[in-house]
Each structure stands twice: as C-alpha cells, then as structure tokens.
N, C-alpha and C positions, 0 to 999 in steps of 0.2 A: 528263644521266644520271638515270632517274628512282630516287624515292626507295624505296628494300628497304620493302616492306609491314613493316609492325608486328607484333610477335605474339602472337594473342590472348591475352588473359589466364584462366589456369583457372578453369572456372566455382567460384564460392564452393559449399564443401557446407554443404548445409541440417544442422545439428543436431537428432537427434531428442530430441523430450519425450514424457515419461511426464506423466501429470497425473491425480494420486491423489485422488482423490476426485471423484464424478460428479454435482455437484450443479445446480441452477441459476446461477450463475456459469460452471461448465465448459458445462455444455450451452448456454446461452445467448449467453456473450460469448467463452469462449476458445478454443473449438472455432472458432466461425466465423473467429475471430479470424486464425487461420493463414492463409487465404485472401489476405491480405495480409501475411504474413509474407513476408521476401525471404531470411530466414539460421534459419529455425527450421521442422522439421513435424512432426504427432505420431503417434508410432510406439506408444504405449503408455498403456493406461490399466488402470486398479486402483481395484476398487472392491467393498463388498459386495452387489453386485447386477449378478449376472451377465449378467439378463436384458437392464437398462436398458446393461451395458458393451459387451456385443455387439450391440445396437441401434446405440450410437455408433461402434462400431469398423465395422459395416457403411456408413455415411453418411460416415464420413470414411479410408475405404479405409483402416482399421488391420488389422494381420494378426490375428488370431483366436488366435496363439499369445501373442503381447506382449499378450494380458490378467491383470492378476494380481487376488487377492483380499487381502485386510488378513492373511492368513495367511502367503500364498507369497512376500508384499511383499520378503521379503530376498533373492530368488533372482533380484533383478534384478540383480544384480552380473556372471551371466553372460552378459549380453545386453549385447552391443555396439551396439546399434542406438541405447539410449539411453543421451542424454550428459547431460543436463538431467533432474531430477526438480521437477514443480511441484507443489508444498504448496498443495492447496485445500480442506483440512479445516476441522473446528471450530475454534479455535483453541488449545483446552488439548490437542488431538493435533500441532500444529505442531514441537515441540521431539523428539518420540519419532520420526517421521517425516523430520525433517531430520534428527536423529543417524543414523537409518540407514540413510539413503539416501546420506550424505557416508561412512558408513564402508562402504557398496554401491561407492566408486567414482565417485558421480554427483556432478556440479554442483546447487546447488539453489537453484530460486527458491522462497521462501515468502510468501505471503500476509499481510496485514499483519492484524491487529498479529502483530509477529511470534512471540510468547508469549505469557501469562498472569504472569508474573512476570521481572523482572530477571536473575536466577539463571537459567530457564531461555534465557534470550539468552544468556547467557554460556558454557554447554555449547556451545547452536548454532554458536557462534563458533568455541568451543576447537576439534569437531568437526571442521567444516570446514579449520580451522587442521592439524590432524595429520594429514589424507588429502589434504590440499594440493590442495582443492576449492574452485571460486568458491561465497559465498552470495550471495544478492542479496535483498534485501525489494521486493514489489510495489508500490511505492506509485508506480502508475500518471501519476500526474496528474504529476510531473519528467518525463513523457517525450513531456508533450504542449505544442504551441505558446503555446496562448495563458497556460499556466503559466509556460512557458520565456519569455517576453514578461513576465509580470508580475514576476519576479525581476530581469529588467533594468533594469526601472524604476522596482521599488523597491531597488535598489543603486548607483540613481542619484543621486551628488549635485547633477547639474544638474535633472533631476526629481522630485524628491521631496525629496532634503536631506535632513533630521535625522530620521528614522521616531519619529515618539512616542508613537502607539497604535496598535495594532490589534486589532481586532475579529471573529471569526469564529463561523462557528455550521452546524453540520450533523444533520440528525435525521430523519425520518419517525413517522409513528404504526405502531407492531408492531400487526401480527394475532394471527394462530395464536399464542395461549399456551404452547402445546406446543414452538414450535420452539425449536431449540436455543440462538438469541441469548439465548433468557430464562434459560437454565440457567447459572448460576455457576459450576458447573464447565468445562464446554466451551465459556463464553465468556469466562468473566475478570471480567465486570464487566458493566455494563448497555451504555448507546448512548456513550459514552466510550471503550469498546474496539472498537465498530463504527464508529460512524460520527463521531464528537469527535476522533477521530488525525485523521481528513481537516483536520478546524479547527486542534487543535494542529500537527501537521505545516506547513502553509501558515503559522503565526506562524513557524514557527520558520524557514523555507529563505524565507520573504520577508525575515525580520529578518537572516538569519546571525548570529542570535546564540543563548544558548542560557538559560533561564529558570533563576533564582537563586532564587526562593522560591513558592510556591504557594499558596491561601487557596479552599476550593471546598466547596460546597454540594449536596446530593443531596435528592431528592423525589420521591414514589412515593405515587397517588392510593392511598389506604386502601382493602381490599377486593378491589381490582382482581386478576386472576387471573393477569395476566403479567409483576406486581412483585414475585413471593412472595419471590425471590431477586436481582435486581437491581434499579437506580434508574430511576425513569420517566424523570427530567431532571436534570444536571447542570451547575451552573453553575459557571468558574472564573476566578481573576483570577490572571496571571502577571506577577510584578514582575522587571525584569534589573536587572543592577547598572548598564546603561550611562543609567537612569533610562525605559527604555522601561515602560509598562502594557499589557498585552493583555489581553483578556478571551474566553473559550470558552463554546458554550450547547452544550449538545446534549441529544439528545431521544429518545424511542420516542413519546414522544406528543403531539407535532406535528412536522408538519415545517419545516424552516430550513435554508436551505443557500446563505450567502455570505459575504462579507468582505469587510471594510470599513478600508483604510491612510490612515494622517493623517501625514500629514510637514511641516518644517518652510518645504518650497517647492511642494510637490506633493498629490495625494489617489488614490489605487486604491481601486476597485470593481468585484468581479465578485458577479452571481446568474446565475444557479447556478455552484459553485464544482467539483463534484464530479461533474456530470452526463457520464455517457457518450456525450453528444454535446450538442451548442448551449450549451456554458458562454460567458459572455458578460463583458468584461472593458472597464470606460470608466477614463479616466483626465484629470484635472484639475489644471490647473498654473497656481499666482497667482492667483485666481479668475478664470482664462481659462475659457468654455462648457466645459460635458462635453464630452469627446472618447472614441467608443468603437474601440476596438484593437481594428482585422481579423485574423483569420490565415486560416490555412487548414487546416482539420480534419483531423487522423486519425486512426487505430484506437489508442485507450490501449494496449492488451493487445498489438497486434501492438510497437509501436511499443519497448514494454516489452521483449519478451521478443527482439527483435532486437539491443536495447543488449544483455541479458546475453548472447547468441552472438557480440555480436561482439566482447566484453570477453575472453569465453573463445578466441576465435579468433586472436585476436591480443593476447593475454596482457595486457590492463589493465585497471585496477582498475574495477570498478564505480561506479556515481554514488549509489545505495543499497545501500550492506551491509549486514550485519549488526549492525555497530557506529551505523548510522543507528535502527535499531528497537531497540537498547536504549534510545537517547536519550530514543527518545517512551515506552520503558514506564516510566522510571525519574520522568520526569513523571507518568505515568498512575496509576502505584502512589502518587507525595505526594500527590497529589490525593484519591483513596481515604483517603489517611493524615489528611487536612488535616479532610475530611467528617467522618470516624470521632471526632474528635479536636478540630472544634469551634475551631480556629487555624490559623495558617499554620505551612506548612511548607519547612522548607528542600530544596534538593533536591540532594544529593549528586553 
C-alpha cells in the first residue's frame, strides 16, 4: 500500500519592514541585504528626503504610498503591511523613534548602540514592554558564524579553560568633520559609541560575564576640527569580579579592529573582528601551531533580521534585546565617567 503523500507545509510569510532613516547603512548593506532574507522584505521606508526615498522605493519595488516623512512618521500604525520597524538613525534619535513606533503597534529593531544614555534604554524597554512589542538591538556580528564559533570555544573548558584576558580594539580614522558621528549630541560620545561597543560587546558575550569596575582614558589631537565635541581615542581597562582583565582601544583616528583571548589551556584571535565580510578567526590550544577556524559566510544584516522574524513568528525571545544594549551603555557611560573623573569606576 503505498504511502498517503505528505502535506505541504504553508509557505512562511515574509514580514514586512519599515526602515527609517535612508542612509548609507540602509542604501548600502540593508536594502541589498533582503535579497537574501528568507522570513523578512521591505515594504516601507521614512525619510527626509523624498527624492533619495523614492529612488529606493523604486529599486527595491516599494509601493510609493508606504513612504513616510519624519513628520507623518506616526501614521504607520495604519498600515498593516508593516510589522517591523528598523531604527537606522543617529543615535540620540533611537529612543524617540523606538517609543513610537512600539506605541505605532510595530516590532522594533534598533541600531546599536541602542541610546545615548541608560535612562533612555530604559523607556525603550518600558515601551516595548506596555504595547507587548518585540525590541531587539542589531548587534550583527551574534548572528554570524564565525562569531557564533568563537563563543564556543571561548566557553570551552576543554579549549580555552579559565579566560583571563582579553583584548579588543575597533576604530577607523573620521573624515567629514561635519558628519554627525562627530556631533555629541546625535552621537553620544566619540568612537566608543560607534565603533568600541563592537570591542566592548565581544568581551562581554565571549566572557559571559559582565564587567565590575571600569578605569578609561580619552584623547583628542588639539586643534583638530572633528574633536571639537568628542574623543579622537579611547582607551579602557575592564576588571570582573571573577579576576578576569580586559582591555578596550578605539579610535576615529586610526584604525584597529581585532581581538585577542588568553585562557588558561587555549588562545582566540580574530582581525578583522567586525568586517562585513572576510573576518578571520585562528585558534591555539597548549602551544599547539595556530589553527585557523573555517565557516561559511553570510549576510550579517540578513541573517539578523531573520532571527528577529522568526522570534516574532513564533513567539521567542530574542538573543539581543533591549536589556542586552543597556548592558553595554551603562559600561559606556562609567567609562565617560571614569575619563571625566580621573579614577576607576564602578559599574552599577
């Protein structure tokens, strides 16, 4: 008797996103990004620049009606089409934007860092909390392999054993004086709020643990026109209770970007740590040859915004909330504290 065919299973529906703000980040990596999305497409975009919104809405076959402006921004609550809102703004607009888009109704993923202050993480939160809306922070790099490979084997105690330092460092040299990274208000701080989360973040989800005291240093070439308001370079030393040391650089005025784990049977090393593609990951056990860890690459951003659809599609919890990016502001701010203040600081 042969066997009753099987019966298909319903195709998965794509969740649409809105993704506010049309900058180089959206036009360049998460636009394309969709192209291999398998549970997300984007139906909506919002921006003040009409021109440049209906350019993109034509190239990625968005309807021409789901464009908004920073004005009409709340009258996305009537559109069903979107279920996701992505926060790709400045970063002192992240918190006004996620409030009101989680009380629009919508899911939201926000761009990291996910505020400029503690405080406002903590509305973001509430927010999302009382409209009974997923949040989720982008911090790309948990949703790619060769990160997801370096957490295994720094959690290993057959691999690595007792972790007792680590080292990280993320930065580039700023241009345009003008742009908004250099503005302390719309960014929070100097390359510490851009590109230092990358370094702080990776101590913190390779350690699993979470930094007790802080001690951090700021530096800003005199004269220079794009330090008027933030630190050129920021250096920091993170002590845990369980006796680990870390150490953080970061920069607008050169670049750095890896990390370096010392454990008590093993050693991690990736350069580049952060790179939208070809980050590279060796690993050293007993002083056995470097060994470098394969994977197999793919799209951060897609990869990203898939986990948040499928978390919301089937109701579980995110692997970055919102409660993940207060962690790293409430670090971010002692640090700021610890510079200002000439001493270490504890970190609440």
């Amino acid at each position: 008797m042969p066997l009753a065919a099987q019966p298909t299973p319903p195709p998965t529906k794509k969740l649409g996103v809105a993704l506010v703000g049309i900058g180089s980040l959206t036009m360049g990596q998460l636009l394309p990004a969709f192209a291999k999305c398998d549970l997300c497409r984007p139906v909506a975009l919002v921006s003040g620049h009409p021109d440049k919104a209906h350019q993109q809405a034509i190239l990625y076959n968005i309807d021409p009606k789901n464009i908004y402006n920073y004005e009409n921004f709340d009258t996305i609550k009537d559109n069903p089409d979107i279920d996701i809102v992505y926060i790709v703004l400045p970063n002192g607009m992240h918190a006004d934007y996620t409030i009101r888009a989680a009380q629009a109704g919508k899911h939201v993923l926000c761009e990291k860092p996910m505020a400029n202050t503690a405080e406002e993480c903590q509305s973001m939160i509430a927010a999302a909390a009382a409209a009974d809306r997923k949040l989720m922070i982008a911090y790309r790099m948990r949703y790619e392999p060769m990160t997801i490979r370096a957490i295994e084997l720094s959690h290993s105690a057959t691999d690595i054993g007792i972790i007792k330092q680590i080292t990280a460092e993320a930065g580039f040299n700023a241009g345009d004086p003008t742009q908004w990274r250099l503005n302390k208000k719309l960014a929070g701080g100097g390359p510490l709020m851009d590109m230092g989360i990358y370094a702080l973040n990776a101590i913190r989800y390779l350690s699993s643990q979470e930094p007790a005291e802080v001690s951090a240093f700021t530096y800003a070439t005199p004269n220079d026109p794009r330090f008027k308001e933030v630190e050129e370079t920021i250096a920091i030393e993170l002590r845990f209770d369980s006796g680990l040391l870390a150490s953080i650089l970061s920069s607008y005025g050169f670049g750095c970007n890896r990390f370096r784990l010392y454990g008590t049977h093993g050693q991690l090393e990736s350069e580049p740590i952060q790179a939208y593609t070809n980050s590279r990951l060796w690993f050293t056990h007993s002083g056995r040859p470097k060994q470098e860890i394969t994977y197999t690459p793919v799209n951060h951003f897609a990869a990203e915004m898939d986990h948040f659809a499928d978390c919301i599609q089937n109701n579980k919890p995110v692997l970055t909330p919102g409660e993940e990016g207060l962690k790293d502001l409430k670090v971010m701010m002692a640090a700021y504290e610890s510079a200002r203040i000439e001493r270490p600081v504890k970190i609440a």
